[in-house]
N, C-alpha and C positions, 0 to 999 in steps of 0.2 A: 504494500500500500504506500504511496506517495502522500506526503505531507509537506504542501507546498505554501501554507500560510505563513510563517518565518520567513517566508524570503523576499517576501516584501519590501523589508529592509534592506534588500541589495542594491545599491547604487553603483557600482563601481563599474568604469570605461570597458572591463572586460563581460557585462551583464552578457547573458546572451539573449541574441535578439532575433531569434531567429534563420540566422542564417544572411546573405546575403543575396541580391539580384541586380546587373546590369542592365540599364534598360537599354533594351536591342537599337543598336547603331549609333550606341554614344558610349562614352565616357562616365557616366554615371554609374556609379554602383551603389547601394543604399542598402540599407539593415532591413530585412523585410519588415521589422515593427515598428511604426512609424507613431507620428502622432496628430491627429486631425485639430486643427487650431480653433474649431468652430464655435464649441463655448469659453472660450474666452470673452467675446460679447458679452452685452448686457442678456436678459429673459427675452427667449425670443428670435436669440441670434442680432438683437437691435438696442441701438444707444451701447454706454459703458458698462465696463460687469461692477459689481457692488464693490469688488473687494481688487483693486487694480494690480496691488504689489502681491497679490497673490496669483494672480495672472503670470506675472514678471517670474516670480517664483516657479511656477510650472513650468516655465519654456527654459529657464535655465537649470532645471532639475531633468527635463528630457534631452539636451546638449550633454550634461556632466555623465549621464548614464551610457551615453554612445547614440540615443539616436540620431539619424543623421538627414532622417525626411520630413519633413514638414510642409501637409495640404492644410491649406490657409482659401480664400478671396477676399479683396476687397467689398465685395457686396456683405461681409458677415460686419455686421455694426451701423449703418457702413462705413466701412475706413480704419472702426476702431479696431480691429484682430491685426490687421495689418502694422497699425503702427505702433502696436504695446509687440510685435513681434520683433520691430525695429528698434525698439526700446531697449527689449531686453535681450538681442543677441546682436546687434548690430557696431563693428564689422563683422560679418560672417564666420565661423569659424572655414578652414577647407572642408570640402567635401560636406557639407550641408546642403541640401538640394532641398530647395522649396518650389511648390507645387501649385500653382492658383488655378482659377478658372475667372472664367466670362459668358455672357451670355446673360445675364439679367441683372436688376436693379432695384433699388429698396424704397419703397415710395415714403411719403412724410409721416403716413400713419402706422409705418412697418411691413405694408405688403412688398410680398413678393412680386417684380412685374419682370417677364421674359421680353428682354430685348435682344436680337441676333441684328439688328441694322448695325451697318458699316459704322456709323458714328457711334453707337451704341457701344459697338466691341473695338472700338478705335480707343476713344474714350476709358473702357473698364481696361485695357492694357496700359494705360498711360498714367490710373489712379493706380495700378500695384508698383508699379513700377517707383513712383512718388512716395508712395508709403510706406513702401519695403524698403526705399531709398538703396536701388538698385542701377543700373545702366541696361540690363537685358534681365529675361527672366528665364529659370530653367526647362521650367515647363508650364504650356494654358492649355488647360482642358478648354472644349467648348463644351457649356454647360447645355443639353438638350433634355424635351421630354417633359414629364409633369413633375410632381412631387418624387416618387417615387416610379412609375414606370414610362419607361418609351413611348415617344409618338410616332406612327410612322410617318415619313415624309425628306423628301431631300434637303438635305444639309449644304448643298455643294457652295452656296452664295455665301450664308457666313464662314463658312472653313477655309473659303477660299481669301477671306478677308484676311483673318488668322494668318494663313501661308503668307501673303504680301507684309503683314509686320514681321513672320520670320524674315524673310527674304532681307527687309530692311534692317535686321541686327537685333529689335529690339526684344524678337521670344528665340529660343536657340531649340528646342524641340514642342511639339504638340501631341495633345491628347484629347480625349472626346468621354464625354460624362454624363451615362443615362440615355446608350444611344441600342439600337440593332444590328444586329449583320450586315442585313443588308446597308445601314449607314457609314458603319465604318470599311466596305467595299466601294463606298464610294465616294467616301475621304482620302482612302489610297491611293484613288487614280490622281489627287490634287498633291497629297505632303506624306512621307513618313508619320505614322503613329506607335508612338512610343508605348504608351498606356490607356487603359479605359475605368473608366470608374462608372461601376453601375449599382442597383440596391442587389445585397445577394446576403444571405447569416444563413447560420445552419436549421434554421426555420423556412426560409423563402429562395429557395434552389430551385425557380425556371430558367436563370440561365446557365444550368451545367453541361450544356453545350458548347454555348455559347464560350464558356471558363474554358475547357479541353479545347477549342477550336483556337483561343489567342495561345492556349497552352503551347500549342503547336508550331504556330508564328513568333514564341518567344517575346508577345506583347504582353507585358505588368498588367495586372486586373486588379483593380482597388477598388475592393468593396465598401461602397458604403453603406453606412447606417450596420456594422457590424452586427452590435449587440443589439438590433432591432428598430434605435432611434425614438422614434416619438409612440412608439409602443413595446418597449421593453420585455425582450426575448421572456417565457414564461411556459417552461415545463418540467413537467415532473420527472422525464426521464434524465434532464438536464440537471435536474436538483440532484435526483439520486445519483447520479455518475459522479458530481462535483463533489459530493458529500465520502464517497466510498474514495474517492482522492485525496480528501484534503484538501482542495481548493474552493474555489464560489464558483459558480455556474458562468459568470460571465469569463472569468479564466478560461473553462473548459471549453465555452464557446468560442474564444481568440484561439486557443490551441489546436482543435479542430478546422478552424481559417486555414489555419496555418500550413496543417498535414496534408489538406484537399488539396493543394497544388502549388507547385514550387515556384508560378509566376502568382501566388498572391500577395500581395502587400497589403498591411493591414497599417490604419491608421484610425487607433480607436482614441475617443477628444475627451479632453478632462479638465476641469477647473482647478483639482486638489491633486495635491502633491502625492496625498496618501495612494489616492485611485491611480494615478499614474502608476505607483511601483505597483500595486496588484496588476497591471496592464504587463507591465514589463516582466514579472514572476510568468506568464500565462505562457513566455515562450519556451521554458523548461519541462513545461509536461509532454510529458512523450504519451500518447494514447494509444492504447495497444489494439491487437485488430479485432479483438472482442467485444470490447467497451466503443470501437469507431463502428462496427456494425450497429449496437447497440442505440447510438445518436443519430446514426444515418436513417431511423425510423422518424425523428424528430418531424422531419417537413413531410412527409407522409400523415400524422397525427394531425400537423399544423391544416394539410389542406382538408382534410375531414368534417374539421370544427366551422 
Protein backbone atom coordinates (compact mmCIF):
# COMPACT_ATOMS: atom_id res chain seq x y z
CA UNK A 1 0.00 0.00 0.00
CA UNK A 2 1.22 3.41 -0.93
CA UNK A 3 1.15 6.23 1.41
CA UNK A 4 1.59 9.26 -0.34
CA UNK A 5 0.07 12.08 2.02
CA UNK A 6 3.62 13.04 3.67
CA UNK A 7 4.87 14.04 0.61
CA UNK A 8 3.21 16.84 0.38
CA UNK A 9 5.92 18.51 1.93
CA UNK A 10 8.25 17.95 -0.88
CA UNK A 11 9.42 20.92 -2.51
CA UNK A 12 12.63 20.34 -3.74
CA UNK A 13 14.17 21.12 -7.70
CA UNK A 14 14.45 17.23 -7.96
CA UNK A 15 10.37 16.69 -7.19
CA UNK A 16 9.29 14.48 -9.73
CA UNK A 17 7.05 15.64 -12.12
CA UNK A 18 6.24 13.47 -14.16
CA UNK A 19 8.59 12.98 -16.44
CA UNK A 20 9.31 15.16 -19.36
CA UNK A 21 7.91 16.16 -23.15
CA UNK A 22 9.32 18.13 -26.08
CA UNK A 23 6.87 19.74 -27.84
CA UNK A 24 7.33 18.29 -31.49
CA UNK A 25 9.48 20.66 -33.64
CA UNK A 26 10.94 22.99 -31.10
CA UNK A 27 13.11 23.28 -28.40
CA UNK A 28 10.94 23.10 -25.76
CA UNK A 29 10.94 20.54 -23.36
CA UNK A 30 8.77 20.94 -20.09
CA UNK A 31 7.98 18.77 -16.98
CA UNK A 32 4.62 17.10 -17.92
CA UNK A 33 3.16 18.71 -14.47
CA UNK A 34 2.57 21.85 -15.18
CA UNK A 35 0.50 24.58 -13.41
CA UNK A 36 -2.71 26.39 -14.93
CA UNK A 37 -2.53 30.19 -13.64
CA UNK A 38 -6.38 30.58 -13.92
CA UNK A 39 -7.33 31.03 -10.31
CA UNK A 40 -5.07 33.34 -9.54
CA UNK A 41 -7.81 35.97 -10.49
CA UNK A 42 -10.36 37.26 -8.49
CA UNK A 43 -14.15 34.78 -8.08
CA UNK A 44 -15.00 34.10 -11.28
CA UNK A 45 -11.68 34.20 -13.04
CA UNK A 46 -12.55 38.30 -12.90
CA UNK A 47 -11.14 41.53 -11.08
CA UNK A 48 -8.16 40.61 -8.37
CA UNK A 49 -7.87 37.52 -6.01
CA UNK A 50 -8.47 38.52 -2.34
CA UNK A 51 -5.21 37.58 -1.13
CA UNK A 52 -2.53 38.94 -3.83
CA UNK A 53 0.95 37.83 -2.08
CA UNK A 54 -0.57 34.61 -1.83
CA UNK A 55 -0.87 34.44 -5.43
CA UNK A 56 2.89 35.65 -5.69
CA UNK A 57 3.56 32.89 -3.23
CA UNK A 58 2.01 30.06 -5.57
CA UNK A 59 3.90 30.98 -8.60
CA UNK A 60 7.09 31.19 -6.82
CA UNK A 61 6.48 27.98 -4.88
CA UNK A 62 5.68 26.11 -8.56
CA UNK A 63 9.26 27.61 -10.08
CA UNK A 64 11.35 26.49 -6.73
CA UNK A 65 9.62 22.88 -7.11
CA UNK A 66 10.99 22.57 -10.98
CA UNK A 67 7.81 23.29 -12.79
CA UNK A 68 8.66 24.79 -15.80
CA UNK A 69 5.12 25.35 -17.69
CA UNK A 70 2.85 27.76 -17.04
CA UNK A 71 -0.82 28.02 -19.03
CA UNK A 72 -1.85 31.59 -18.12
CA UNK A 73 -4.33 34.31 -20.79
CA UNK A 74 -4.68 37.59 -20.54
CA UNK A 75 -8.40 37.30 -20.76
CA UNK A 76 -8.31 35.60 -16.90
CA UNK A 77 -8.98 38.93 -14.69
CA UNK A 78 -8.60 40.47 -17.27
CA UNK A 79 -4.92 41.26 -17.27
CA UNK A 80 -4.63 40.53 -13.67
CA UNK A 81 -3.11 36.42 -13.93
CA UNK A 82 -0.82 37.97 -16.29
CA UNK A 83 0.79 40.55 -14.41
CA UNK A 84 0.81 39.01 -10.76
CA UNK A 85 2.64 36.40 -13.16
CA UNK A 86 5.05 39.03 -14.17
CA UNK A 87 5.37 40.18 -10.77
CA UNK A 88 6.23 37.22 -9.23
CA UNK A 89 8.71 35.55 -11.63
CA UNK A 90 9.64 38.03 -13.90
CA UNK A 91 12.87 37.92 -15.47
CA UNK A 92 12.18 34.56 -16.53
CA UNK A 93 13.87 31.82 -15.19
CA UNK A 94 15.48 29.60 -18.55
CA UNK A 95 13.51 27.01 -19.71
CA UNK A 96 10.17 28.37 -18.38
CA UNK A 97 7.62 28.19 -21.02
CA UNK A 98 4.55 29.91 -20.63
CA UNK A 99 1.54 29.19 -22.49
CA UNK A 100 -1.46 31.74 -23.24
CA UNK A 101 -4.24 31.76 -25.46
CA UNK A 102 -6.76 34.01 -27.43
CA UNK A 103 -9.68 34.12 -28.83
CA UNK A 104 -12.02 35.82 -26.59
CA UNK A 105 -12.72 38.64 -24.13
CA UNK A 106 -14.11 39.80 -20.65
CA UNK A 107 -17.00 42.08 -20.82
CA UNK A 108 -17.57 44.90 -17.99
CA UNK A 109 -19.90 42.64 -16.06
CA UNK A 110 -17.45 39.56 -16.28
CA UNK A 111 -18.97 37.78 -19.25
CA UNK A 112 -17.29 35.64 -21.33
CA UNK A 113 -17.59 37.09 -25.09
CA UNK A 114 -15.71 34.88 -28.03
CA UNK A 115 -13.81 37.17 -30.28
CA UNK A 116 -11.79 35.37 -33.35
CA UNK A 117 -11.73 38.82 -35.58
CA UNK A 118 -8.28 40.00 -36.64
CA UNK A 119 -8.37 42.94 -34.32
CA UNK A 120 -9.68 40.82 -31.76
CA UNK A 121 -6.60 38.21 -31.64
CA UNK A 122 -4.35 41.06 -32.86
CA UNK A 123 -5.14 42.85 -29.86
CA UNK A 124 -5.38 39.72 -27.11
CA UNK A 125 -1.42 38.87 -28.57
CA UNK A 126 -0.32 42.38 -28.00
CA UNK A 127 -2.02 42.47 -24.17
CA UNK A 128 0.03 39.12 -23.19
CA UNK A 129 2.78 40.13 -24.45
CA UNK A 130 2.58 43.66 -22.25
CA UNK A 131 1.65 41.95 -19.23
CA UNK A 132 3.85 39.01 -19.39
CA UNK A 133 6.36 41.83 -20.29
CA UNK A 134 7.76 39.62 -22.94
CA UNK A 135 9.03 40.48 -26.63
CA UNK A 136 7.52 37.17 -28.32
CA UNK A 137 5.53 34.45 -26.66
CA UNK A 138 6.06 30.76 -26.43
CA UNK A 139 3.05 29.41 -27.39
CA UNK A 140 -1.01 30.85 -28.31
CA UNK A 141 -3.45 28.48 -28.31
CA UNK A 142 -6.54 29.63 -30.28
CA UNK A 143 -9.02 29.42 -27.86
CA UNK A 144 -12.34 27.71 -29.81
CA UNK A 145 -15.72 26.02 -29.10
CA UNK A 146 -18.08 26.73 -26.08
CA UNK A 147 -17.44 26.39 -22.56
CA UNK A 148 -16.44 23.03 -22.43
CA UNK A 149 -17.08 21.37 -25.91
CA UNK A 150 -16.32 21.96 -29.75
CA UNK A 151 -18.13 23.71 -32.23
CA UNK A 152 -17.81 22.50 -35.59
CA UNK A 153 -16.88 24.90 -38.10
CA UNK A 154 -13.66 26.33 -39.86
CA UNK A 155 -11.07 27.88 -38.18
CA UNK A 156 -8.85 28.75 -41.02
CA UNK A 157 -9.54 32.87 -40.93
CA UNK A 158 -8.48 33.33 -37.22
CA UNK A 159 -5.52 30.62 -37.28
CA UNK A 160 -4.52 32.07 -40.03
CA UNK A 161 -4.39 35.58 -38.27
CA UNK A 162 -2.22 33.65 -35.59
CA UNK A 163 0.24 32.28 -38.22
CA UNK A 164 0.92 36.03 -39.60
CA UNK A 165 1.81 37.22 -35.87
CA UNK A 166 4.15 34.05 -35.88
CA UNK A 167 5.52 34.86 -39.05
CA UNK A 168 6.18 38.44 -37.64
CA UNK A 169 8.20 37.36 -34.47
CA UNK A 170 5.82 38.01 -32.19
CA UNK A 171 4.33 34.18 -31.08
CA UNK A 172 7.32 31.41 -31.85
CA UNK A 173 4.97 28.23 -31.88
CA UNK A 174 0.85 27.69 -31.92
CA UNK A 175 -1.65 25.74 -30.51
CA UNK A 176 -5.47 25.20 -30.66
CA UNK A 177 -7.94 24.91 -27.52
CA UNK A 178 -11.21 23.01 -27.43
CA UNK A 179 -11.14 22.35 -31.17
CA UNK A 180 -11.81 18.73 -33.49
CA UNK A 181 -10.19 16.68 -35.94
CA UNK A 182 -11.28 17.72 -38.37
CA UNK A 183 -10.07 21.52 -37.15
CA UNK A 184 -6.97 20.84 -36.24
CA UNK A 185 -6.55 19.07 -40.05
CA UNK A 186 -7.15 22.11 -41.02
CA UNK A 187 -4.91 24.20 -39.06
CA UNK A 188 -2.04 22.12 -40.46
CA UNK A 189 -2.59 22.98 -43.88
CA UNK A 190 -1.84 26.92 -42.58
CA UNK A 191 1.03 26.50 -39.31
CA UNK A 192 2.68 23.70 -37.39
CA UNK A 193 0.79 22.69 -34.14
CA UNK A 194 2.46 22.10 -31.29
CA UNK A 195 -0.22 21.33 -28.76
CA UNK A 196 -4.11 21.01 -28.18
CA UNK A 197 -5.88 21.79 -25.20
CA UNK A 198 -9.21 20.39 -24.86
CA UNK A 199 -11.92 19.39 -21.73
CA UNK A 200 -10.98 15.54 -21.02
CA UNK A 201 -10.54 13.99 -16.69
CA UNK A 202 -10.86 10.57 -16.00
CA UNK A 203 -14.66 11.12 -15.94
CA UNK A 204 -15.40 12.60 -19.47
CA UNK A 205 -13.02 10.49 -22.17
CA UNK A 206 -14.89 11.29 -25.78
CA UNK A 207 -11.94 12.38 -26.87
CA UNK A 208 -9.66 9.18 -26.50
CA UNK A 209 -9.32 9.01 -29.85
CA UNK A 210 -8.80 11.88 -30.50
CA UNK A 211 -5.78 11.70 -27.34
CA UNK A 212 -4.12 8.35 -29.37
CA UNK A 213 -4.49 10.09 -32.66
CA UNK A 214 -2.07 13.43 -31.46
CA UNK A 215 -0.43 10.43 -29.54
CA UNK A 216 0.79 9.57 -32.60
CA UNK A 217 1.76 12.88 -34.26
CA UNK A 218 3.70 13.44 -31.14
CA UNK A 219 1.23 16.61 -30.42
CA UNK A 220 1.15 17.66 -26.26
CA UNK A 221 -2.66 17.35 -25.27
CA UNK A 222 -3.47 19.44 -22.22
CA UNK A 223 -6.25 18.62 -20.68
CA UNK A 224 -8.21 20.98 -19.33
CA UNK A 225 -10.58 21.24 -16.59
CA UNK A 226 -8.42 18.02 -15.20
CA UNK A 227 -10.06 17.60 -11.94
CA UNK A 228 -13.57 18.34 -13.58
CA UNK A 229 -13.56 22.34 -13.17
CA UNK A 230 -16.75 23.86 -12.23
CA UNK A 231 -18.08 20.53 -11.29
CA UNK A 232 -15.61 18.75 -9.38
CA UNK A 233 -14.71 15.03 -10.35
CA UNK A 234 -17.19 12.83 -7.70
CA UNK A 235 -16.89 9.19 -7.35
CA UNK A 236 -17.00 6.44 -5.32
CA UNK A 237 -14.74 4.29 -7.09
CA UNK A 238 -12.40 7.23 -7.11
CA UNK A 239 -12.68 7.79 -3.24
CA UNK A 240 -12.16 4.15 -2.74
CA UNK A 241 -8.94 3.63 -4.85
CA UNK A 242 -7.52 7.19 -3.28
CA UNK A 243 -8.26 5.86 0.05
CA UNK A 244 -6.71 2.15 -0.23
CA UNK A 245 -3.49 4.42 -1.59
CA UNK A 246 -3.11 6.82 0.73
CA UNK A 247 -3.69 9.70 -1.40
CA UNK A 248 -7.03 12.03 -2.12
CA UNK A 249 -8.95 11.39 -5.17
CA UNK A 250 -7.81 14.21 -6.98
CA UNK A 251 -4.09 12.89 -6.63
CA UNK A 252 -5.32 9.68 -8.04
CA UNK A 253 -7.18 11.60 -10.78
CA UNK A 254 -3.77 13.72 -11.89
CA UNK A 255 -1.87 10.33 -11.65
CA UNK A 256 -4.07 8.59 -13.98
CA UNK A 257 -3.62 11.80 -16.44
CA UNK A 258 -0.68 11.06 -16.33
CA UNK A 259 -0.21 7.09 -17.06
CA UNK A 260 -3.08 7.58 -20.01
CA UNK A 261 -0.48 8.85 -22.27
CA UNK A 262 2.82 10.11 -22.44
CA UNK A 263 1.80 13.25 -24.64
CA UNK A 264 -0.39 14.56 -21.62
CA UNK A 265 0.58 17.41 -19.92
CA UNK A 266 -1.31 18.22 -17.07
CA UNK A 267 -1.76 21.79 -15.78
CA UNK A 268 -3.83 21.47 -12.78
CA UNK A 269 -4.50 25.69 -11.14
CA UNK A 270 -4.37 26.53 -7.56
CA UNK A 271 -4.42 29.57 -5.37
CA UNK A 272 -2.61 27.69 -2.15
CA UNK A 273 0.58 26.61 -1.78
CA UNK A 274 -0.68 23.74 0.32
CA UNK A 275 -2.89 22.36 -2.93
CA UNK A 276 -0.20 22.93 -5.09
CA UNK A 277 2.33 20.31 -3.31
CA UNK A 278 -0.68 17.77 -3.20
CA UNK A 279 -0.75 18.56 -7.07
CA UNK A 280 2.90 17.93 -7.31
CA UNK A 281 2.85 14.56 -4.68
CA UNK A 282 0.13 13.11 -7.57
CA UNK A 283 3.20 12.49 -9.89
CA UNK A 284 4.79 9.68 -7.68
CA UNK A 285 1.95 7.23 -7.72
CA UNK A 286 2.43 4.72 -9.89
CA UNK A 287 -1.06 2.91 -10.58
CA UNK A 288 -0.85 -0.52 -11.10
CA UNK A 289 -2.84 -2.24 -13.88
CA UNK A 290 -5.40 -3.55 -11.43
CA UNK A 291 -6.57 -0.42 -9.72
CA UNK A 292 -6.06 1.52 -13.68
CA UNK A 293 -8.80 -1.05 -14.91
CA UNK A 294 -10.59 -0.44 -11.95
CA UNK A 295 -10.80 3.63 -12.72
CA UNK A 296 -11.13 3.04 -16.23
CA UNK A 297 -14.96 2.10 -15.40
CA UNK A 298 -15.19 5.74 -14.00
CA UNK A 299 -16.54 7.42 -17.30
CA UNK A 300 -18.59 4.45 -18.18
CA UNK A 301 -20.60 5.14 -14.52
CA UNK A 302 -20.09 8.81 -15.26
CA UNK A 303 -22.10 8.51 -18.65
CA UNK A 304 -24.82 6.31 -17.10
CA UNK A 305 -25.84 8.88 -14.42
Amino acid sequence: MLHLNNMSNQTSPETNLGGTFTLTGTKLTVNRLGYGAMQLAGPHVFGPPKDRAAALAVLREAIATGINHIDTSDFYGPHVTNQIIKEALHPYKNGLVIVTKVGARRGDDGSWIMDQTPKGLTDGVHDNLRNLGLDALDVVNLRVGGVTAPTEGSIEEPFTVLAELQRQGLIRHLGLSNITPAQLTEAQKIAPVVCIQNFYNIANRSDDAFLDSLAGQDIAYVPFFPLGGFTPLQSSTLEDTAKSLGATPMQVALAWLLQRSPNILLIPGTSSVAHLRENIASAAIKLPADVLDGLNTIATQAAAK
